[in-house]
DSSP file (Angstrom, degrees, kcal/mol; ACC not computed):
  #  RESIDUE AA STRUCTURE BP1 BP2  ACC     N-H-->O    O-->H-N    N-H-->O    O-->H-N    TCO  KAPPA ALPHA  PHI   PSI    X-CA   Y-CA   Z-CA
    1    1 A X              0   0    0      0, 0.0    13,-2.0     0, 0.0     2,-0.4   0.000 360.0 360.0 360.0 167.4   76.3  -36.6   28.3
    2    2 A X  E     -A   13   0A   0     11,-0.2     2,-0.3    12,-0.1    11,-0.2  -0.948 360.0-178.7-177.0 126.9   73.5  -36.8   26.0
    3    3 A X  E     -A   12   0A   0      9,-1.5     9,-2.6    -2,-0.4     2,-0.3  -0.989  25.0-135.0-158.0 134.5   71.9  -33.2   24.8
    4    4 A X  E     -A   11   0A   0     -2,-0.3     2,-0.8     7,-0.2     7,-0.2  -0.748  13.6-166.0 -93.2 146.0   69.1  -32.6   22.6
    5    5 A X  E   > +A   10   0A   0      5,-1.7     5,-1.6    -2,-0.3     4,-0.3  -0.912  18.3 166.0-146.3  90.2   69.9  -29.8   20.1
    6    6 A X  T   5S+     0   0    0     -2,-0.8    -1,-0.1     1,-0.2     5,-0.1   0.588  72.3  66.1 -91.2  -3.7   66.2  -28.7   18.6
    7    7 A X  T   5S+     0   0    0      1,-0.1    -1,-0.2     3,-0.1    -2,-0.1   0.796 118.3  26.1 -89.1 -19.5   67.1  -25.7   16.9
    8    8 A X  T   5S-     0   0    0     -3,-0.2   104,-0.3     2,-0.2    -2,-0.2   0.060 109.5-102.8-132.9  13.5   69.3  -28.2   14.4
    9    9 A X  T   5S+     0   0    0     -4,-0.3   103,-2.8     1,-0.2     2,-0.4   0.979  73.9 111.9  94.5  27.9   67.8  -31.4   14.4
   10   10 A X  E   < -AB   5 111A   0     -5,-1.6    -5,-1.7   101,-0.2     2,-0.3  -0.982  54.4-150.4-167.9 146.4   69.9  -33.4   16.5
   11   11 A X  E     -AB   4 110A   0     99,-2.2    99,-3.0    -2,-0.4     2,-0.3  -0.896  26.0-162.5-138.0 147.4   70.9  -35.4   19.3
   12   12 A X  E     -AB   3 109A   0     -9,-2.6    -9,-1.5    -2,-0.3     2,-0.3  -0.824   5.1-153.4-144.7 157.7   74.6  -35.4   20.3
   13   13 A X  E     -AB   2 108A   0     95,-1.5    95,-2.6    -2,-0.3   -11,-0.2  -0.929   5.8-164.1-145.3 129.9   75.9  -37.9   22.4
   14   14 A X  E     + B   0 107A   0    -13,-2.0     2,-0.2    -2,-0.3    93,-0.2  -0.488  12.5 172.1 -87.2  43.2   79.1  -37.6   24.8
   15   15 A X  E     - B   0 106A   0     91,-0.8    91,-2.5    -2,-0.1     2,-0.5  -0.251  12.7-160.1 -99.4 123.6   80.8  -40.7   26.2
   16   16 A X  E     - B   0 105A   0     89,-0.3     2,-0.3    -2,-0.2    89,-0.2  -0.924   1.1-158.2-122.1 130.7   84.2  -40.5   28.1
   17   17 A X  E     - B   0 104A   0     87,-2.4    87,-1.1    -2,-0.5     2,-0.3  -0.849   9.3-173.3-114.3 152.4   86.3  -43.1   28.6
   18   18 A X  E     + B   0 103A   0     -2,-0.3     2,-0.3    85,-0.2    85,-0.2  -0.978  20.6 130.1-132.6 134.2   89.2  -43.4   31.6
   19   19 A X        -     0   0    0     83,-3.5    -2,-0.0    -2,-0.3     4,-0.0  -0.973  60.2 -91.4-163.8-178.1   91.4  -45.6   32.1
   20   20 A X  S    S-     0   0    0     -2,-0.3     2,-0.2     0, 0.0    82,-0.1   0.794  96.7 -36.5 -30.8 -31.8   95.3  -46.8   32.9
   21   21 A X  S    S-     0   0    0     80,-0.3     2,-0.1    81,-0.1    -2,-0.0  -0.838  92.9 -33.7-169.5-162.7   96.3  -47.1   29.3
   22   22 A X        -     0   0    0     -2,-0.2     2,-0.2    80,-0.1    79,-0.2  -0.448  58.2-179.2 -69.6 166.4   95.1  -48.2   25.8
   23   23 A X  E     -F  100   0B   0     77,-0.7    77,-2.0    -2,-0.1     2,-0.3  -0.817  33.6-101.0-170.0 129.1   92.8  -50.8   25.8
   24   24 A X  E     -F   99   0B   0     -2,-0.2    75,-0.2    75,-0.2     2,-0.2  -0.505  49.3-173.9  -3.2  89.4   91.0  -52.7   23.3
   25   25 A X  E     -F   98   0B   0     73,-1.1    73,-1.0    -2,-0.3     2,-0.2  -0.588  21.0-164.9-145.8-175.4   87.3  -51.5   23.0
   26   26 A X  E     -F   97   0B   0     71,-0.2     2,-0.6    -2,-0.2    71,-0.2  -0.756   6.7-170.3-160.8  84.6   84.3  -52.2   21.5
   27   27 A X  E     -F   96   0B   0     69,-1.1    69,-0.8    -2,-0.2    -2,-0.0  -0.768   6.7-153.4-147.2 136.1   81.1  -50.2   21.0
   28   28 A X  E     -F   95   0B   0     -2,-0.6     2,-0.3    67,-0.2    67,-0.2   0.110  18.2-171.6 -68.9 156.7   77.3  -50.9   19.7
   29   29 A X        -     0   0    0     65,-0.6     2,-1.8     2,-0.0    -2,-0.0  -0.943  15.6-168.1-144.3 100.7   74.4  -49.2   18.2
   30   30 A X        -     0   0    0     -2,-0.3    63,-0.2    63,-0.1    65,-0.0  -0.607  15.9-160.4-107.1 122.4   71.5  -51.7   18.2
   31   31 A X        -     0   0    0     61,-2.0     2,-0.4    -2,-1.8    62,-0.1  -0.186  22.6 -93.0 -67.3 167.3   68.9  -50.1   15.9
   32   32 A X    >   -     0   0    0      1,-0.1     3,-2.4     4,-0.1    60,-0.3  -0.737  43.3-105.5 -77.3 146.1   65.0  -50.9   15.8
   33   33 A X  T 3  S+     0   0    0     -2,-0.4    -1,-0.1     1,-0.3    -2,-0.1   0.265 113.6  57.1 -57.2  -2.7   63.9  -53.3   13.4
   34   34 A X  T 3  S+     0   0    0     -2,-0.1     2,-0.6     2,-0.1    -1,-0.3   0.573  83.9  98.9 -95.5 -25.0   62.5  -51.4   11.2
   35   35 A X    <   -     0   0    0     -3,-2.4    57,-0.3    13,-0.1    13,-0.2  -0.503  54.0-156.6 -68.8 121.5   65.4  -49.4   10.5
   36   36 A X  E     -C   47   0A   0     11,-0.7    11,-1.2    -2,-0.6     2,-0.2  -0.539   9.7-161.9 -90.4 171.0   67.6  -50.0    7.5
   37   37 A X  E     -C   46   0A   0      9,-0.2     2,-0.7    -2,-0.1     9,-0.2  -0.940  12.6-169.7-147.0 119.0   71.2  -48.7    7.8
   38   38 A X  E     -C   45   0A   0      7,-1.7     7,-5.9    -2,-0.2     2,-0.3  -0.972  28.7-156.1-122.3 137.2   73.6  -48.1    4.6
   39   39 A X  E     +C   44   0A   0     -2,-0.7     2,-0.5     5,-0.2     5,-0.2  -0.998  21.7 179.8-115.3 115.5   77.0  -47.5    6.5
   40   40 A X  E >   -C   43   0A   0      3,-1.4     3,-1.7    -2,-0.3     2,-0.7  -0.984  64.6 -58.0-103.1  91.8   80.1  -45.5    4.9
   41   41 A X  T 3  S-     0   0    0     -2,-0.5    26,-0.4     1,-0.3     3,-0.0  -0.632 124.5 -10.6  67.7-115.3   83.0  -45.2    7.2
   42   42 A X  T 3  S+     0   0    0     -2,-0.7    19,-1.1    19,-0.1     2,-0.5   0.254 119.4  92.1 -94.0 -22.3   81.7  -43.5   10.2
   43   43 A X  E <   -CD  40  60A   0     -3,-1.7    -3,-1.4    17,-0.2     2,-0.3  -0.881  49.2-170.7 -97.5 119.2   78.4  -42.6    8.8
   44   44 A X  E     -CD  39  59A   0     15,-2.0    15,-0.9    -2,-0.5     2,-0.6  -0.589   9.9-154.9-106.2 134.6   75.4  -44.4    9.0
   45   45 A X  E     -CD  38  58A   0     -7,-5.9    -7,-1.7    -2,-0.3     2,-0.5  -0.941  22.6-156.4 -89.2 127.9   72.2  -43.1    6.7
   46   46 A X  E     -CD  37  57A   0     11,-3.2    11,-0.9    -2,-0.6     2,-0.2  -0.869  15.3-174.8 -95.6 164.1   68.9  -44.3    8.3
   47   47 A X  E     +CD  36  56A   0    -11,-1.2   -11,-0.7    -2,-0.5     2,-0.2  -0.744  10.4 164.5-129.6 158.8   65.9  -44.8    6.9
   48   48 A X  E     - D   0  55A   0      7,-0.6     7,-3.2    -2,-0.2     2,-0.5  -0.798  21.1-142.4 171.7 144.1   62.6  -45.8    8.5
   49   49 A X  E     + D   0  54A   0    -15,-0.2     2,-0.4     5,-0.2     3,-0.3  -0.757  26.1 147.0-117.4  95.8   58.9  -46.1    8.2
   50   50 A X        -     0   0    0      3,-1.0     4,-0.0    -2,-0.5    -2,-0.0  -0.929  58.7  -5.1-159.7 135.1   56.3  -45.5   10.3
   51   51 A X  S    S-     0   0    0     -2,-0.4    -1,-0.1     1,-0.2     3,-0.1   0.863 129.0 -51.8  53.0  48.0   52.4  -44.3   10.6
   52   52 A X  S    S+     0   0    0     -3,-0.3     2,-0.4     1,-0.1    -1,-0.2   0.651 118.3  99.8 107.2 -22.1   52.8  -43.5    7.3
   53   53 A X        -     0   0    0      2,-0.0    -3,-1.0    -5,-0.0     2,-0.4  -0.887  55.3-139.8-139.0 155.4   55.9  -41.4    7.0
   54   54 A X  E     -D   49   0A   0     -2,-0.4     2,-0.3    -5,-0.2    -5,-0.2  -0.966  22.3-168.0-124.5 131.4   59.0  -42.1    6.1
   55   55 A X  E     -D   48   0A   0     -7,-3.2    -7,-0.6    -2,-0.4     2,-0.2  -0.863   3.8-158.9-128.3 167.4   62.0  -40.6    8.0
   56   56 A X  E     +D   47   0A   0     -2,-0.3    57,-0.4    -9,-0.2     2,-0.2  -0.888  10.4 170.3-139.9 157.3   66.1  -40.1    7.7
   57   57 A X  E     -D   46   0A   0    -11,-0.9   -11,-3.2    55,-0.2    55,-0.3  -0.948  26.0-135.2-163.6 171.5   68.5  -39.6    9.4
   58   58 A X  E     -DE  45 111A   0     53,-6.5    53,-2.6    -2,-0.2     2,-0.3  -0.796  14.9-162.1 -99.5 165.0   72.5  -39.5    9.6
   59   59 A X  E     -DE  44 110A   0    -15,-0.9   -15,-2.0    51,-0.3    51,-0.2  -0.768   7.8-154.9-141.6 120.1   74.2  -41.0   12.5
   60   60 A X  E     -DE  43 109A   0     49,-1.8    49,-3.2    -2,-0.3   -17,-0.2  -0.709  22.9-151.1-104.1 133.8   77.9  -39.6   12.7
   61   61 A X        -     0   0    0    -19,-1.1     2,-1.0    47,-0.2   -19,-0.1  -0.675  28.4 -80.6-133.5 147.0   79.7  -42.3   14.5
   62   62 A X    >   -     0   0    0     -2,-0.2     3,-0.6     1,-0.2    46,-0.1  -0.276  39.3-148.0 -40.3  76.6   82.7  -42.2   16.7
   63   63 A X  T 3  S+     0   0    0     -2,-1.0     2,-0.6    44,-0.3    -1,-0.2   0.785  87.7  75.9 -50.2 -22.0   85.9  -42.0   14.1
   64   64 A X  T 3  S+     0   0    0     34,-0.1     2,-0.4     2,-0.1    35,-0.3   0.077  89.6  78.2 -68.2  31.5   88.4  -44.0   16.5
   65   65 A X  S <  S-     0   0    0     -2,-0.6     2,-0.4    -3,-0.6    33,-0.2  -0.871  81.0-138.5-120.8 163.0   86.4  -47.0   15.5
   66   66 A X  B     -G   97   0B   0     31,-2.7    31,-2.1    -2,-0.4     2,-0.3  -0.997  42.0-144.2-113.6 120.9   86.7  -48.9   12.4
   67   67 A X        +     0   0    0     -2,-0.4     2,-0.3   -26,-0.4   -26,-0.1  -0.581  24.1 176.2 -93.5 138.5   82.7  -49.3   12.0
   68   68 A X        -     0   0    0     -2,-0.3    27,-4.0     2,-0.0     2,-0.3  -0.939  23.8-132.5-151.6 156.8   80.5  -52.6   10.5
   69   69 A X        +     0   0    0     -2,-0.3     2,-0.3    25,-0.2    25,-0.2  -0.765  22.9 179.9-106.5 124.4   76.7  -53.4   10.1
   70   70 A X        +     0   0    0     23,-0.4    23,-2.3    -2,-0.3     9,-0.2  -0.902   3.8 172.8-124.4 153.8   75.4  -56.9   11.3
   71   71 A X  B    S-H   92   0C   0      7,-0.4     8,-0.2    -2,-0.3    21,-0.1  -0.784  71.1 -12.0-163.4 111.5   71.8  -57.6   11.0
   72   72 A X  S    S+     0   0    0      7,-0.8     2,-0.2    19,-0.7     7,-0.2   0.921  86.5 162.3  69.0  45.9   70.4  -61.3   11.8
   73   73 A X  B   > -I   78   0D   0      5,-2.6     5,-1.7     1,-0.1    -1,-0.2  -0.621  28.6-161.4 -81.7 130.2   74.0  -62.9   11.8
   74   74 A X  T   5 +     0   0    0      1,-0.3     2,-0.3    -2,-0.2     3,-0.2   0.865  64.6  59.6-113.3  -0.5   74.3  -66.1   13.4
   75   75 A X  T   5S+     0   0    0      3,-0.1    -1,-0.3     2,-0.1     2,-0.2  -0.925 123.8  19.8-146.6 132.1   78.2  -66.8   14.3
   76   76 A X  T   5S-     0   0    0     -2,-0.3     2,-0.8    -3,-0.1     0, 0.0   0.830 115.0-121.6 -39.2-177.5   79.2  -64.6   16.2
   77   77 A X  T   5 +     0   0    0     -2,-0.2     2,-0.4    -3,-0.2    -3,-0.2  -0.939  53.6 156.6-115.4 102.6   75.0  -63.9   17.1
   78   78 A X  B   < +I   73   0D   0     -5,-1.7    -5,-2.6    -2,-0.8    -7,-0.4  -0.928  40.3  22.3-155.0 125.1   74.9  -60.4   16.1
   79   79 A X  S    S+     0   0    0     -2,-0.4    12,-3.1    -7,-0.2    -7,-0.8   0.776  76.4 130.6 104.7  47.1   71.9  -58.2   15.0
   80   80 A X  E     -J   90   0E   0     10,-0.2     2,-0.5    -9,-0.1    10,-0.2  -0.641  37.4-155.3-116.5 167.7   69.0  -59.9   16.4
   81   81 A X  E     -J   89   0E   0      8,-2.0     8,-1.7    -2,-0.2     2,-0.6  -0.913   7.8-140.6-160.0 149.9   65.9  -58.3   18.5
   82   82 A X        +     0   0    0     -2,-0.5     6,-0.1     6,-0.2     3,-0.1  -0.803  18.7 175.8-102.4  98.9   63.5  -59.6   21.0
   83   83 A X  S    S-     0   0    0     -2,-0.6     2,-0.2     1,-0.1    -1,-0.1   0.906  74.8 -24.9 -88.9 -30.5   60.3  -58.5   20.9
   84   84 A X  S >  S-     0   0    0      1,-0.1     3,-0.8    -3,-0.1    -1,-0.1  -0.812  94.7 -45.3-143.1-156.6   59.3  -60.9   23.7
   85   85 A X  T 3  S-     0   0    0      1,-0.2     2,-0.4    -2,-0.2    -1,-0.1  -0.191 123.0  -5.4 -61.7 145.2   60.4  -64.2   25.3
   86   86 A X  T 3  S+     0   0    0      1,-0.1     2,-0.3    -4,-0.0    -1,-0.2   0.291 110.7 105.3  58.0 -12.3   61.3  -67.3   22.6
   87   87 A X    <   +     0   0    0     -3,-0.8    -1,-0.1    -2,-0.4     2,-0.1  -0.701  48.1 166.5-119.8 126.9   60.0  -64.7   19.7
   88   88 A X        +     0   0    0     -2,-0.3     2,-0.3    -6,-0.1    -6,-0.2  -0.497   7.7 166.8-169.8 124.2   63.6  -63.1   17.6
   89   89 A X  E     -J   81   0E   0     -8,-1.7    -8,-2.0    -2,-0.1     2,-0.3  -0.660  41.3 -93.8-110.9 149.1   63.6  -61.1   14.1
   90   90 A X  E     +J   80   0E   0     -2,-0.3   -10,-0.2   -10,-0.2     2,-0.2  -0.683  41.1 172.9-111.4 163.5   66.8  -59.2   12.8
   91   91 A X        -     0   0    0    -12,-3.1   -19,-0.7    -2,-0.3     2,-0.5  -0.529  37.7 -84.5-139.4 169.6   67.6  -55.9   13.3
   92   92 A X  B     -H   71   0C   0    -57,-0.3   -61,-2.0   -60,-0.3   -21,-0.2  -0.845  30.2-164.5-115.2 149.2   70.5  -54.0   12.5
   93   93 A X        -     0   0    0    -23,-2.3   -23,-0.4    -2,-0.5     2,-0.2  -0.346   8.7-154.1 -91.3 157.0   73.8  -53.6   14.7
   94   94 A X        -     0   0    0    -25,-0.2   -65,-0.6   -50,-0.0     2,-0.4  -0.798  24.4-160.4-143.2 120.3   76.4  -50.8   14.0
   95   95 A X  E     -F   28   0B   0    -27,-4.0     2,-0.4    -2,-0.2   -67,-0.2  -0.536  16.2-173.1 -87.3  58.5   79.7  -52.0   15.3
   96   96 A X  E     -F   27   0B   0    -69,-0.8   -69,-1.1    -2,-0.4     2,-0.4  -0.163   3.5-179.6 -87.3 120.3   82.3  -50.4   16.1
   97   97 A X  E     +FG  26  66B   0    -31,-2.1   -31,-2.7    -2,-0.4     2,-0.3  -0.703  30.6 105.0 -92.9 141.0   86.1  -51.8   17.1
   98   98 A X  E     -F   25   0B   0    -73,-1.0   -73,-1.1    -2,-0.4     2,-0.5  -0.980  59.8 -60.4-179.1-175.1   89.3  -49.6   18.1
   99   99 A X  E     -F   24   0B   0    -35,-0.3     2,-0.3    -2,-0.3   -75,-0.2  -0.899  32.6-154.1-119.3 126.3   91.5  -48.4   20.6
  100  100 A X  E     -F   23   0B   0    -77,-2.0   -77,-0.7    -2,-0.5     4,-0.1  -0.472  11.7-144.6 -70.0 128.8   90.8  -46.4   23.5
  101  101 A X        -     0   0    0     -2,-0.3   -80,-0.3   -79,-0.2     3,-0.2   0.277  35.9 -91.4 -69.1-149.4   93.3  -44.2   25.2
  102  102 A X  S    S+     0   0    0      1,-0.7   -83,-3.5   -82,-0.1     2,-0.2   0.699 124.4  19.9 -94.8 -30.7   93.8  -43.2   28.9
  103  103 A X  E    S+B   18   0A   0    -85,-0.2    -1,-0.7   -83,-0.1     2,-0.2  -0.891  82.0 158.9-146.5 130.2   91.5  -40.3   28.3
  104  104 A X  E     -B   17   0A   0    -87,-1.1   -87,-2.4    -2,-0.2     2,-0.8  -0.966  25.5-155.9-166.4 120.8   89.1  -40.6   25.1
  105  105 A X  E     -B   16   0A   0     -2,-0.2     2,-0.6   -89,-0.2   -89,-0.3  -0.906  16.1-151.6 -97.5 119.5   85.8  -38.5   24.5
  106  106 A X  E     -B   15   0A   0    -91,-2.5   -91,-0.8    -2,-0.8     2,-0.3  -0.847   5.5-156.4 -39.8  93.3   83.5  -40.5   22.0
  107  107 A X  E     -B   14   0A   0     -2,-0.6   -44,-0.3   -93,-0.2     2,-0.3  -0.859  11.0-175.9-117.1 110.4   81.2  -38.2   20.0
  108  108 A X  E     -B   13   0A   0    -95,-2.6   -95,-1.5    -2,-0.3     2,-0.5  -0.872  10.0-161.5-122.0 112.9   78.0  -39.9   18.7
  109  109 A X  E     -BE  12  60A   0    -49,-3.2   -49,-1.8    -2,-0.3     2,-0.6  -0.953  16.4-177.1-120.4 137.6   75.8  -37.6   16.4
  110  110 A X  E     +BE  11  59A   0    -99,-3.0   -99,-2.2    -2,-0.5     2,-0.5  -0.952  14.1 177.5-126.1 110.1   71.8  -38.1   15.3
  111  111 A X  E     -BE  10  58A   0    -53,-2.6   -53,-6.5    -2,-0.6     2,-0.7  -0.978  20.0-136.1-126.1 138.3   71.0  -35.4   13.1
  112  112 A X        -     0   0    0   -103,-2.8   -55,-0.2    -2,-0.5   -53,-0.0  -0.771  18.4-105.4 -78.6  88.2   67.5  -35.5   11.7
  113  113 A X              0   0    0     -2,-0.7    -1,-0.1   -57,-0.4   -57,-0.0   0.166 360.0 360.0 -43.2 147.3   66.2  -34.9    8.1
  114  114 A X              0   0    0   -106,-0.0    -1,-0.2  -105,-0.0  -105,-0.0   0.434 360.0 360.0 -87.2 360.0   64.3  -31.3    7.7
């Protein structure tokens, strides 16, 4: 589920996972290239610039991960972006590793500087 919240700034994202058991899991945030990311735990600040304006914003991250930031890494190949064919500049990744249960909601939050 994925809901736009405009009275507060915010974009919420819902992801539920099912399955048989626990299982290993694994899940990404690939940012735009322009975006910096200073990461604390589960919370990412962004920063970004563009036509002129500079915006923030938090993204509250999914706490059943243990979270890290890659940006233009080359083993593993993590944080890159493709702007077209043969053409790649680095970006940053927000990575998160954990375990999933049998039933597990993931709550992903974008909240928006005022």
């Amino acid at each position: 589920m994925v809901r736009l919240d405009t009275d507060r700034n915010r974009l919420e994202i819902a992801d539920r996972v099912e399955s048989d058991g626990p299982h290993a899991s694994r899940l990404a945030f690939h940012l735009g290239p322009t975006v910096q990311a200073d990461l604390s735990g589960n919370h990412a600040l962004l920063c970004w610039s563009g036509q002129g304006v500079q915006t923030r914003a938090i993204l509250r991250l999914p706490a059943q991960f243990a979270w890290t930031v890659h940006r233009g890494e080359l083993d593993p190949l993590l944080g890159w972006y493709s702007p077209r064919f043969g053409v790649k500049q680095p970006t940053t990744m927000l990575l998160g590793v954990g375990i999933c249960g049998r039933s597990e909601e993931l709550c992903t939050t974008l909240e928006f500087g005022r």
